[in-house]
MIDOSE-1310 file (N, C-alpha, C; in nm, 2 decimals, decimal comma, always signed):
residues 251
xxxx	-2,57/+8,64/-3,76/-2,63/+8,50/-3,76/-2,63/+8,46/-3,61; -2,75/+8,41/-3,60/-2,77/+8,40/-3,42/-2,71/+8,25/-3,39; -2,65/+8,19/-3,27/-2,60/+8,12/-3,26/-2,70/+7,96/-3,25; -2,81/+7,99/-3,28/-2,85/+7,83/-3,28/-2,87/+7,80/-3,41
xxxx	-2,88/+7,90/-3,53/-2,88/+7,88/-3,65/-2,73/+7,87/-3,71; -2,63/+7,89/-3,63/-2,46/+7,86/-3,67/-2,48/+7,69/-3,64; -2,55/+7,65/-3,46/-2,52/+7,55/-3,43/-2,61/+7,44/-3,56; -2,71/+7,47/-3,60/-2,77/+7,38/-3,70/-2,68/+7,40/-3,85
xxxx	-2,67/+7,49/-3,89/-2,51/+7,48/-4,00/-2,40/+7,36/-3,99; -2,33/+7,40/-3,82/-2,24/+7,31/-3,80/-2,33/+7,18/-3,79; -2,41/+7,15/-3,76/-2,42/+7,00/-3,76/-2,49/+6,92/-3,91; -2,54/+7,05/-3,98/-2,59/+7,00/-4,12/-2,44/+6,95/-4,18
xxxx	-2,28/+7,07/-4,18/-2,18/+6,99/-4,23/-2,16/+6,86/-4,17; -2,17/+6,81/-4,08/-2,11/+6,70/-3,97/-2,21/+6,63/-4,04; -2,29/+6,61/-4,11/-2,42/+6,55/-4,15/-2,36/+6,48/-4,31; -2,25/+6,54/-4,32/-2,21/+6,51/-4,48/-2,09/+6,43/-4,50
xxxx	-2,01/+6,51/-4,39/-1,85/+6,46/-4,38/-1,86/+6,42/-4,27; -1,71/+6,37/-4,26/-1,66/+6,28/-4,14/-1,60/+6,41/-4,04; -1,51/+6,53/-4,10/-1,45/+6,59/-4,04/-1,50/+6,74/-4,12; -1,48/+6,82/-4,02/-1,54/+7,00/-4,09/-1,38/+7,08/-4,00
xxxx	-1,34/+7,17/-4,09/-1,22/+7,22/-4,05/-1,23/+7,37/-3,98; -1,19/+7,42/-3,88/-1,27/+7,58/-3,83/-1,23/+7,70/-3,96; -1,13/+7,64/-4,03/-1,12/+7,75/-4,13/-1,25/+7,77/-4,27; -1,29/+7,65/-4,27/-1,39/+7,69/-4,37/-1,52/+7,69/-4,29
xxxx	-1,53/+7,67/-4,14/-1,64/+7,66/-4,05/-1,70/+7,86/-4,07; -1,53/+7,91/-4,06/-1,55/+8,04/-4,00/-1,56/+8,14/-4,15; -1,51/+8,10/-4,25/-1,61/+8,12/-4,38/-1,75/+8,07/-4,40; -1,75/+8,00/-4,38/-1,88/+7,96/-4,44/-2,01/+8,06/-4,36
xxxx	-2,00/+8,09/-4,20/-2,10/+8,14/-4,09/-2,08/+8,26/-4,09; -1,95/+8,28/-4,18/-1,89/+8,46/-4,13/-1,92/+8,48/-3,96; -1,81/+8,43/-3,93/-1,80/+8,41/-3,78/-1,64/+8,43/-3,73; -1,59/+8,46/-3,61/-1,49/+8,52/-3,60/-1,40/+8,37/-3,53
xxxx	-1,28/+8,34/-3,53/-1,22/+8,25/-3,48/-1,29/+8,21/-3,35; -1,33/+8,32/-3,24/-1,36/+8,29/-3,11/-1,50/+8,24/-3,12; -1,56/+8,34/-3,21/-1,72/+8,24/-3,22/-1,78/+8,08/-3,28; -1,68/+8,04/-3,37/-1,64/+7,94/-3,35/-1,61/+7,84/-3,32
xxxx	-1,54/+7,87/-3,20/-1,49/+7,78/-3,11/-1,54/+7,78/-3,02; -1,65/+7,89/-2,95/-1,75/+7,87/-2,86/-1,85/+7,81/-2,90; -1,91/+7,76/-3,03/-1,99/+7,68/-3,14/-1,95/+7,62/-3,09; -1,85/+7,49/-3,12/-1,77/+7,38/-3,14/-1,80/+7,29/-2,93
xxxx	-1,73/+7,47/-2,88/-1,73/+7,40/-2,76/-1,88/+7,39/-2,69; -1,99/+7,41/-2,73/-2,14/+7,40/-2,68/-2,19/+7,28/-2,76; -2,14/+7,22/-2,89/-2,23/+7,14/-2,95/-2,10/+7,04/-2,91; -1,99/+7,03/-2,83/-1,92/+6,86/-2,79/-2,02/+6,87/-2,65
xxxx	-2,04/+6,98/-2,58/-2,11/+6,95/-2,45/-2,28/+6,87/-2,45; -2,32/+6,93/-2,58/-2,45/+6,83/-2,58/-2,39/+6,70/-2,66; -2,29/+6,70/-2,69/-2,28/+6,53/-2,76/-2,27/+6,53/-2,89; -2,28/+6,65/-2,97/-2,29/+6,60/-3,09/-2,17/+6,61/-3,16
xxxx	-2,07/+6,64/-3,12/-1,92/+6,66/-3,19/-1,80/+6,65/-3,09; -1,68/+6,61/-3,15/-1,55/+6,62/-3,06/-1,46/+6,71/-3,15; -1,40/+6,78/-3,09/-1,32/+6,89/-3,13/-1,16/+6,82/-3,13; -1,16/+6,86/-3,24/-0,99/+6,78/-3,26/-0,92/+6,90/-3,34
xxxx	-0,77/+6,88/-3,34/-0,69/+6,98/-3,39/-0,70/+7,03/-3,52; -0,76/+7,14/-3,55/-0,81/+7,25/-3,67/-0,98/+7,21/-3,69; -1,03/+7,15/-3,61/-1,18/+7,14/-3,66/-1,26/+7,03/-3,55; -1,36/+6,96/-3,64/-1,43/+6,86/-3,55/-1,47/+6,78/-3,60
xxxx	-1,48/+6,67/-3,52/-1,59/+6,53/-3,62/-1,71/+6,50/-3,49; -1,76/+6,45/-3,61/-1,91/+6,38/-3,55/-1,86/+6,28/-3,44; -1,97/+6,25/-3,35/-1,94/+6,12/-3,25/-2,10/+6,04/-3,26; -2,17/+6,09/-3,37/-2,32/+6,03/-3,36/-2,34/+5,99/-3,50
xxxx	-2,43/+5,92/-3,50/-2,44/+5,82/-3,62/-2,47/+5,95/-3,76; -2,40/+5,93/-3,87/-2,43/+6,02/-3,98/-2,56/+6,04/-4,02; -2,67/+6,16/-4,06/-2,73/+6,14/-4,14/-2,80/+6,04/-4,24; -2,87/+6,02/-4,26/-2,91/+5,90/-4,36/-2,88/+5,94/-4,51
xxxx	-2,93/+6,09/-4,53/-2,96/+6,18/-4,59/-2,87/+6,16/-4,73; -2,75/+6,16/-4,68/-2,60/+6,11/-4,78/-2,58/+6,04/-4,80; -2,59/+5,93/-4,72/-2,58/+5,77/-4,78/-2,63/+5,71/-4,94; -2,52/+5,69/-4,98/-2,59/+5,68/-5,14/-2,70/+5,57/-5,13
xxxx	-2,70/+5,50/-5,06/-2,85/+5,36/-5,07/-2,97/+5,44/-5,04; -2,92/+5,51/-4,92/-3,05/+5,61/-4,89/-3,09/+5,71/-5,01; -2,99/+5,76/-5,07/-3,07/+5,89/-5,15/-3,05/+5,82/-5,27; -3,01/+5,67/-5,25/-3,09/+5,63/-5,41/-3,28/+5,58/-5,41
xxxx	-3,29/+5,55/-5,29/-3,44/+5,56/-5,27/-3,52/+5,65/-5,22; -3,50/+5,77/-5,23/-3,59/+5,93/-5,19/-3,59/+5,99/-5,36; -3,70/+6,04/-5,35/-3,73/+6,08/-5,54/-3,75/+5,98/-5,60; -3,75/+5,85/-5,59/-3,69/+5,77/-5,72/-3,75/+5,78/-5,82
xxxx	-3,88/+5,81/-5,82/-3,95/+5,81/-6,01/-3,89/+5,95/-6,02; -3,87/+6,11/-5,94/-3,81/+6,20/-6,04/-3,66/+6,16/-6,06; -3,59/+6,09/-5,99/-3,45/+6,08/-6,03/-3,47/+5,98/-6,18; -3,56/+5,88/-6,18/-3,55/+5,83/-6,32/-3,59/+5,86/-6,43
xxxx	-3,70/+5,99/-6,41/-3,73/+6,05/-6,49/-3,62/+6,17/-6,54; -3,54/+6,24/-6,46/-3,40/+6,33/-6,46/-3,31/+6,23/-6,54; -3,31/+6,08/-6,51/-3,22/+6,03/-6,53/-3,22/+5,98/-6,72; -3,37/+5,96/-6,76/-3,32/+5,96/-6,88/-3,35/+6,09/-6,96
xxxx	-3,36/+6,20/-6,92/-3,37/+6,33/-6,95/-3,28/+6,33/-7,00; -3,16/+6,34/-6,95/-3,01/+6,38/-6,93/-2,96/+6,26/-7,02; -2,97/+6,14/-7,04/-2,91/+6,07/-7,08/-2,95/+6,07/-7,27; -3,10/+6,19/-7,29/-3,10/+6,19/-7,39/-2,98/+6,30/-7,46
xxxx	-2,95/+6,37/-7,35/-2,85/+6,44/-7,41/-2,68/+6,39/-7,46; -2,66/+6,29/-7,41/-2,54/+6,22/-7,46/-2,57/+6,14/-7,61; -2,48/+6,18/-7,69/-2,42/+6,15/-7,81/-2,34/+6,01/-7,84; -2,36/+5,95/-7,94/-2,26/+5,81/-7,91/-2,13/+5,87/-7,99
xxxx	-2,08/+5,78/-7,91/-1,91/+5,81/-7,96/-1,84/+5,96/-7,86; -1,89/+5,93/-7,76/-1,86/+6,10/-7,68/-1,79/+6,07/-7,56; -1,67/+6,14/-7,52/-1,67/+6,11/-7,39/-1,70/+6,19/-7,25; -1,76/+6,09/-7,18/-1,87/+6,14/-7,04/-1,77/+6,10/-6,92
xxxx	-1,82/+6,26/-6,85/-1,79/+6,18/-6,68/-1,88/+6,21/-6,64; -1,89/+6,09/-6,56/-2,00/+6,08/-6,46/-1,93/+6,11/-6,33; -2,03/+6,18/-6,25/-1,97/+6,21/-6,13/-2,08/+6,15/-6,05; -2,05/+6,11/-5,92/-2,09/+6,03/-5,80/-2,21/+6,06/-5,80
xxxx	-2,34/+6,02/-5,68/-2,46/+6,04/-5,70/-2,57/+5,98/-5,71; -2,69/+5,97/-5,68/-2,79/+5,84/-5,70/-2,81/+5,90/-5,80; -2,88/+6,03/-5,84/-2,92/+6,09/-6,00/-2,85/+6,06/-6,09; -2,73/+6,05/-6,08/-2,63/+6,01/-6,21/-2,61/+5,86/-6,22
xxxx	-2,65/+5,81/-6,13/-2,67/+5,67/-6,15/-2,78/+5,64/-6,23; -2,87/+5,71/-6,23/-3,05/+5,69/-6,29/-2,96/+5,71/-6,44; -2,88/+5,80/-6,44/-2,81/+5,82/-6,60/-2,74/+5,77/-6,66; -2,65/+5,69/-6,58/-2,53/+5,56/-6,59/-2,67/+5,44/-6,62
xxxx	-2,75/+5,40/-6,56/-2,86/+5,30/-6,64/-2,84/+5,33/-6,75; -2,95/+5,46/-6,77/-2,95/+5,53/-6,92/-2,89/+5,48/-7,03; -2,79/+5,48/-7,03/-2,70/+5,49/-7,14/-2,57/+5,41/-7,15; -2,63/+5,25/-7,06/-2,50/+5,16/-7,02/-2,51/+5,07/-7,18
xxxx	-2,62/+5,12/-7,26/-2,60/+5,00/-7,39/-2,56/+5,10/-7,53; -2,51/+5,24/-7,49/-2,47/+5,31/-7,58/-2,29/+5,31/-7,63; -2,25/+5,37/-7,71/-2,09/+5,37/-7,75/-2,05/+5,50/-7,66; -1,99/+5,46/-7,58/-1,96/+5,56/-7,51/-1,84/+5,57/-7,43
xxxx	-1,71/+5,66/-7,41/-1,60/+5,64/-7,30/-1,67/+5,70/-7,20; -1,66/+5,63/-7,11/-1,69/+5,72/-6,97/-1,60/+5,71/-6,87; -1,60/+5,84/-6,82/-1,50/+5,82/-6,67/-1,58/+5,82/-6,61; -1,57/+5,79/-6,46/-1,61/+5,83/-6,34/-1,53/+5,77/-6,19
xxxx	-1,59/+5,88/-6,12/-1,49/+5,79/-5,97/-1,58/+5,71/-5,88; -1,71/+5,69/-5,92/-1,80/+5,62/-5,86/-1,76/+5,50/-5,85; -1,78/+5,42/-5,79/-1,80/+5,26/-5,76/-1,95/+5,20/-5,83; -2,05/+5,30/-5,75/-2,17/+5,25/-5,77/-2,20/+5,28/-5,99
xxxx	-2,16/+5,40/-5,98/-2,24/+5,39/-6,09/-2,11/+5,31/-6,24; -2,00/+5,28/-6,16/-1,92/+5,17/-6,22/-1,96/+5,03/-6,24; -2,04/+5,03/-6,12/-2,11/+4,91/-6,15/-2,20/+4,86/-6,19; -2,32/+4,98/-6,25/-2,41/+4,96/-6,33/-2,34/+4,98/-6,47
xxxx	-2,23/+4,97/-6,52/-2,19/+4,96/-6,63/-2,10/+4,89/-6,66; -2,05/+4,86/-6,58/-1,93/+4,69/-6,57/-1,97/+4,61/-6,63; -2,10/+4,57/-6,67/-2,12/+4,45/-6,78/-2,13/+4,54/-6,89; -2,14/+4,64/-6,94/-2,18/+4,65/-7,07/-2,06/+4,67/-7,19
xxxx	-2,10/+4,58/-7,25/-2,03/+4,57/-7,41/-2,00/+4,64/-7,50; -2,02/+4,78/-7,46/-2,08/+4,94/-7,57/-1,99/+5,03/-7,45; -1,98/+5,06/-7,31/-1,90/+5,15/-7,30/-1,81/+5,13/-7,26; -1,65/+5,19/-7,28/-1,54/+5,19/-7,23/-1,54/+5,29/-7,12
xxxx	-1,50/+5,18/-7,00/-1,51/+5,28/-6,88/-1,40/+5,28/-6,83; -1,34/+5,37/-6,75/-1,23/+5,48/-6,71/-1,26/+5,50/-6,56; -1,20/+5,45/-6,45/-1,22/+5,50/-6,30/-1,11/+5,56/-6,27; -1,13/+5,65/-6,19/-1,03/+5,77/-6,17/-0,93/+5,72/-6,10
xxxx	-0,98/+5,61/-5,98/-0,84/+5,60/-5,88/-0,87/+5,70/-5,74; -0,78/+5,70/-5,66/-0,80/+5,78/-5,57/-0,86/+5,69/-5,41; -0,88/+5,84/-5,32/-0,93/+5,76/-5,21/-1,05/+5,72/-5,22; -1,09/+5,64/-5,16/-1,21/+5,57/-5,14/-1,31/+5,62/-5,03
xxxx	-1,38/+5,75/-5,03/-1,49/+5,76/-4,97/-1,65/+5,68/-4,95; -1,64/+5,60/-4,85/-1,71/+5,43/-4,84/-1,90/+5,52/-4,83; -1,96/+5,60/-4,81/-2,04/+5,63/-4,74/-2,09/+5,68/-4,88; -2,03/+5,78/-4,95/-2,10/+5,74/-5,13/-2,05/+5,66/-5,20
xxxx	-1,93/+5,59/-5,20/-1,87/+5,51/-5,29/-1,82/+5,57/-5,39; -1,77/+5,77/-5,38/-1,68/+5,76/-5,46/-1,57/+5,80/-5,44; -1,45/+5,80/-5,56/-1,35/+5,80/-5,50/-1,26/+5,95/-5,51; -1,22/+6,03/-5,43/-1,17/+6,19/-5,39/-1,01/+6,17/-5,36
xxxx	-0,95/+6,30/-5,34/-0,85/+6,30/-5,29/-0,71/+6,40/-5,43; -0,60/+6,41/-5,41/-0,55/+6,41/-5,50/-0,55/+6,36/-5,60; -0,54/+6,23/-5,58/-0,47/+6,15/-5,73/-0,63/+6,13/-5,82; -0,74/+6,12/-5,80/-0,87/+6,13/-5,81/-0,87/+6,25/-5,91
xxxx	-0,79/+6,38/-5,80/-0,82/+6,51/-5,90/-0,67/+6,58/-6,02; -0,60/+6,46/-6,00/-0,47/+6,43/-6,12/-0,51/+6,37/-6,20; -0,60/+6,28/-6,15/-0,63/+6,18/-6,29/-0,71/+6,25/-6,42; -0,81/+6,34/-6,33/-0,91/+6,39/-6,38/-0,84/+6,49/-6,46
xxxx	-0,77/+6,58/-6,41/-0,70/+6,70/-6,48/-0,61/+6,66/-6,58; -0,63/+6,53/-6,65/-0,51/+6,46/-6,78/-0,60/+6,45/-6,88; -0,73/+6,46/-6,80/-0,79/+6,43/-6,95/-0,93/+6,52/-7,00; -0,97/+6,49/-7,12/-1,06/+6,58/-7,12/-1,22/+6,49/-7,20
xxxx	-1,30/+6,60/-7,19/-1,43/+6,57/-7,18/-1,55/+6,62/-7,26; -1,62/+6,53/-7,32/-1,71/+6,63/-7,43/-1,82/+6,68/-7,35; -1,86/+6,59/-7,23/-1,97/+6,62/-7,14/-1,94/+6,58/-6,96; -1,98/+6,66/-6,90/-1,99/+6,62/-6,76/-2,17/+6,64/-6,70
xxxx	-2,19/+6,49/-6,66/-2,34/+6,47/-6,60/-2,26/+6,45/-6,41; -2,36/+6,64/-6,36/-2,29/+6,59/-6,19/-2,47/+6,63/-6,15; -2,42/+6,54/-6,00/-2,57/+6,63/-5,93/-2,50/+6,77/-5,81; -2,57/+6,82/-5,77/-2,53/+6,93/-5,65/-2,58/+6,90/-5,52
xxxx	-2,53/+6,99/-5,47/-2,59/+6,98/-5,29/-2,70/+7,06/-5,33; -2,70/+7,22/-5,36/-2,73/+7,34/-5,36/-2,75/+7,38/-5,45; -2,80/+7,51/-5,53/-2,81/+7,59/-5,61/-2,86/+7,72/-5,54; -2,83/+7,79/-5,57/-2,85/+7,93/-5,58/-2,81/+8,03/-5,66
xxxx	-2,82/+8,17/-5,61/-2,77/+8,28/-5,74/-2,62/+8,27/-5,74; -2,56/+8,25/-5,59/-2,44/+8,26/-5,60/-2,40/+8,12/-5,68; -2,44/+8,01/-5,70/-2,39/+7,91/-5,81/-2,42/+7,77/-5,72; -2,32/+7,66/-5,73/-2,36/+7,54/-5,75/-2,25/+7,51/-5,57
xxxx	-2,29/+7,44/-5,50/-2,22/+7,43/-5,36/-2,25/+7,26/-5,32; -2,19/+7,27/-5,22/-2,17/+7,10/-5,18/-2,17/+7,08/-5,05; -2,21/+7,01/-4,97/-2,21/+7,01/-4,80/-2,12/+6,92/-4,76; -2,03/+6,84/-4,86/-1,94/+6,76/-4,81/-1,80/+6,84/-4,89
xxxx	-1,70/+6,88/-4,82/-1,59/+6,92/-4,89/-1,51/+6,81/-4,91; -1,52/+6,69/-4,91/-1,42/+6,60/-4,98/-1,43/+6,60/-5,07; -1,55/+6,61/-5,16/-1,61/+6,60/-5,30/-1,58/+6,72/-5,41; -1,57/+6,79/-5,36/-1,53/+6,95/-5,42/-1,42/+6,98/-5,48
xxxx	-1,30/+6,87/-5,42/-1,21/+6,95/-5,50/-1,22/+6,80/-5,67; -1,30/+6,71/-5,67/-1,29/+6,63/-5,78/-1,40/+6,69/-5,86; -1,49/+6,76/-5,79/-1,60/+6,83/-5,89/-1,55/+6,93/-5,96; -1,46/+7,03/-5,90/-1,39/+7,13/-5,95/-1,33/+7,12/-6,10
xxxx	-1,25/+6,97/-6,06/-1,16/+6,95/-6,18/-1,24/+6,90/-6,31; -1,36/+6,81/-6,25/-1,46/+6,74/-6,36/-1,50/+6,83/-6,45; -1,57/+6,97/-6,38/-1,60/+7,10/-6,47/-1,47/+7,17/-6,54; -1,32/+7,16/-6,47/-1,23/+7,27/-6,58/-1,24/+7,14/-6,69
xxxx	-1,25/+7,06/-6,70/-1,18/+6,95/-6,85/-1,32/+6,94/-6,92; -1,43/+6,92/-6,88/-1,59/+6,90/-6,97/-1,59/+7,03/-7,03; -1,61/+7,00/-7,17/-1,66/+7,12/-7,24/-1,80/+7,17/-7,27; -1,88/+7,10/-7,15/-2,02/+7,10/-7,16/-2,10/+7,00/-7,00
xxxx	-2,12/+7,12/-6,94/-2,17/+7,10/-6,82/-2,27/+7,03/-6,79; -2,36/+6,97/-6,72/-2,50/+6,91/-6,72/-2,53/+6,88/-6,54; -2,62/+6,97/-6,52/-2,62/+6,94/-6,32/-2,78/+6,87/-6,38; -2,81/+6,73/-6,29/-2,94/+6,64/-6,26/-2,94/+6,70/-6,17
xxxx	-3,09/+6,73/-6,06/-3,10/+6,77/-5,93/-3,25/+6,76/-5,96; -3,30/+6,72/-5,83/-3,45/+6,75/-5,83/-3,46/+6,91/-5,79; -3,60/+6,95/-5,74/-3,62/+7,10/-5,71/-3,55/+7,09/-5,57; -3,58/+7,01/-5,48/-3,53/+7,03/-5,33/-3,39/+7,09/-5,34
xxxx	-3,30/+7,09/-5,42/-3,17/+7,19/-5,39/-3,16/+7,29/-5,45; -3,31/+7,33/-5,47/-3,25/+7,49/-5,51/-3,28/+7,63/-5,42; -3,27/+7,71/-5,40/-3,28/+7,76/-5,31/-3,17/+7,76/-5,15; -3,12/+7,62/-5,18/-3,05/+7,59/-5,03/-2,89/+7,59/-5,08
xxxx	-2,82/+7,66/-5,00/-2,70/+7,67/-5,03/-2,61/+7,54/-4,91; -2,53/+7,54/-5,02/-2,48/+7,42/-4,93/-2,36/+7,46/-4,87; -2,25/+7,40/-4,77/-2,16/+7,48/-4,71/-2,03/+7,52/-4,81; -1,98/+7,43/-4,95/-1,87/+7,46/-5,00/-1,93/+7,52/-5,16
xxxx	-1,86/+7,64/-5,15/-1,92/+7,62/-5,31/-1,85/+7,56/-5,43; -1,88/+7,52/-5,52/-1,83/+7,43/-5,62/-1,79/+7,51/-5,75; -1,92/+7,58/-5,81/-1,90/+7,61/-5,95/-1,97/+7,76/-5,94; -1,98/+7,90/-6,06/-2,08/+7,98/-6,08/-2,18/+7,92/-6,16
xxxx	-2,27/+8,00/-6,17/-2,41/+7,91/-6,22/-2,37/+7,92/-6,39; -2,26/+8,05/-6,45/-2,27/+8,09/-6,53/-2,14/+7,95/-6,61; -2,09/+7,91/-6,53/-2,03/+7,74/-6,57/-2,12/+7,64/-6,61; -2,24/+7,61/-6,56/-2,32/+7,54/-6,63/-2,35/+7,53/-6,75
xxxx	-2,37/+7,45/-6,83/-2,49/+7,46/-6,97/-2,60/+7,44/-6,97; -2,61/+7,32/-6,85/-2,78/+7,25/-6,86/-2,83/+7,19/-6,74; -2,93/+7,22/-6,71/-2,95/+7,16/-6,56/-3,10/+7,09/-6,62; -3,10/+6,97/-6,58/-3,23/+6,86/-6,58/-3,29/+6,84/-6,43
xxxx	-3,42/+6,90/-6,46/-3,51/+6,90/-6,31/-3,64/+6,86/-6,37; -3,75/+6,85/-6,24/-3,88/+6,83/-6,29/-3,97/+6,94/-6,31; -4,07/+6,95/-6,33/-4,17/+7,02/-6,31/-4,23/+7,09/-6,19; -4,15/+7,04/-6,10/-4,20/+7,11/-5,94/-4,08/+7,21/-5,91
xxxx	-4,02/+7,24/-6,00/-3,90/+7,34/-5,99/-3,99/+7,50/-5,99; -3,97/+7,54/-5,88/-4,09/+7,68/-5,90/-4,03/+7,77/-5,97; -4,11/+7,89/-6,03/-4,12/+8,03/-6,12/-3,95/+8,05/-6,05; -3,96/+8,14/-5,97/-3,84/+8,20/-5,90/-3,68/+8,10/-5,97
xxxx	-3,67/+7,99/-5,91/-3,60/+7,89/-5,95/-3,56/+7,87/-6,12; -3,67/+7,88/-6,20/-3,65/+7,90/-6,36/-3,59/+8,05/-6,42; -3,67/+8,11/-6,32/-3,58/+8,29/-6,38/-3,45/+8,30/-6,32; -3,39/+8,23/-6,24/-3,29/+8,21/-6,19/-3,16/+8,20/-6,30
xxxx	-3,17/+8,06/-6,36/-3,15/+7,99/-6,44/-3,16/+8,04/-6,56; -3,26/+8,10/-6,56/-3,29/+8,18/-6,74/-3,14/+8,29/-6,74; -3,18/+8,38/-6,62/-3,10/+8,48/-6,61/-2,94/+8,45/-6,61; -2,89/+8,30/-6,58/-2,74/+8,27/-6,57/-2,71/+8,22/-6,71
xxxx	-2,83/+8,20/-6,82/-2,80/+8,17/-6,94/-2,79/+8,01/-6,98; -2,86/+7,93/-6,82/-2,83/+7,83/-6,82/-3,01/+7,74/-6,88; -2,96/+7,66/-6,94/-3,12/+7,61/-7,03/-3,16/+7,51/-6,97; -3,29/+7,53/-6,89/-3,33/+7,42/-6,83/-3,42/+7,31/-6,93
xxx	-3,38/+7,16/-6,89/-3,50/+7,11/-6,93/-3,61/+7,00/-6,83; -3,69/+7,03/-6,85/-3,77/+7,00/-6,78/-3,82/+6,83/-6,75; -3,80/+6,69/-6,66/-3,84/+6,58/-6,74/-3,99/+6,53/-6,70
């Protein structure tokens, strides 16, 4: 991998998270400790990063890209069309986690006047169901990552591992053959746990994350049950999915 396509990697993670660590820098680029750190030390010289002990942070304003306000207004008619796709698939009397996300928020609408327990560690999509009278909702606890509003950390991924789950509605960073990945690793280790306890998977995503791998990976494709996309999901992308056994539906 040639070194200006490492340096746009590193700055796509810095685009997600607050901090990127050189040990999963030097996984993710298949790059050797020293190349790395000659990375690290070329992109603080133009400004875009400070190097701090085991890794780096940003010194420039984040991406917009991840801001949950921002990516609740990019797609919006396919995320609301995803969004009651998916929410036809919930059952009353079932219990759901929702995991963080503008898509899953389009789903948390969906189905805030149904009988339902739901967990989730979101803020946002806790709040589109804080008034309703029909579901009993469940917040995980944990740290408070402000930039999606949800909440990560250990106790986030204790809470989660106590209990269990008839359905899990998440969105992804990524999709590919290798499976389901994330560009923010704070989020990864609460997705992890969301999928061992759901006994029935469900990824929302529009078509833009398929094909793109993101820097952590999360799940194999063959952990899924059901992925809800649109219609601009190309040929390639559906045989993908056929072949991992995973059933797409279309909204």
């Amino acid at each position: 991998m040639r070194s200006a396509e490492r340096h746009l990697k590193i700055r796509e993670a810095l685009s997600s998270a607050d901090f990127v660590d050189s040990a999963t820098l030097r996984a993710w680029l298949k790059a050797s400790e020293a190349t790395v750190r000659r990375d690290l030390e070329s992109l603080e010289t133009q400004g875009i990063l400070r190097r701090v002990h085991g890794g780096a942070v940003s010194v420039r304003p984040h991406d917009d890209l991840l801001d949950f306000a921002s990516l609740h207004s990019r797609f919006g008619e396919e995320k609301a069309r995803i969004g009651k796709a998916a929410a036809a698939l919930v059952e009353d009397g079932q219990t759901v986690i929702l995991d963080g996300g503008s898509t899953v928020a389009e789903v948390a609408r969906h189905i805030a006047g149904r009988r339902l327990q739901v967990i989730t560690n979101s803020l946002p999509i806790a709040h589109v169901l804080s008034e309703s009278r029909t579901c009993d909702l469940t917040l995980t606890g944990g740290h408070l990552y402000p930039r999606l509003g949800v909440m990560v950390g250990p106790l986030c991924e204790q809470m989660l591992r106590s209990v269990g789950a008839d359905l899990l509605i998440m969105g992804t960073g990524g999709v590919t053959g290798t499976g389901l990945s994330n560009s923010n690793p704070l989020v990864v280790g609460s997705e992890r746990a969301m999928i061992d306890v759901a006994r029935r998977v469900v990824v929302v995503t529009d078509p833009s994350k398929f094909g793109r791998q993101a820097m952590v990976p999360v799940a194999a494709l063959e952990e899924v049950d059901v992925v809800v996309s649109t219609e601009g999901l190309a040929p390639e992308h559906r045989a993908l999915l056929d072949g991992a056994g995973v059933e797409l539906i279309v909204a």
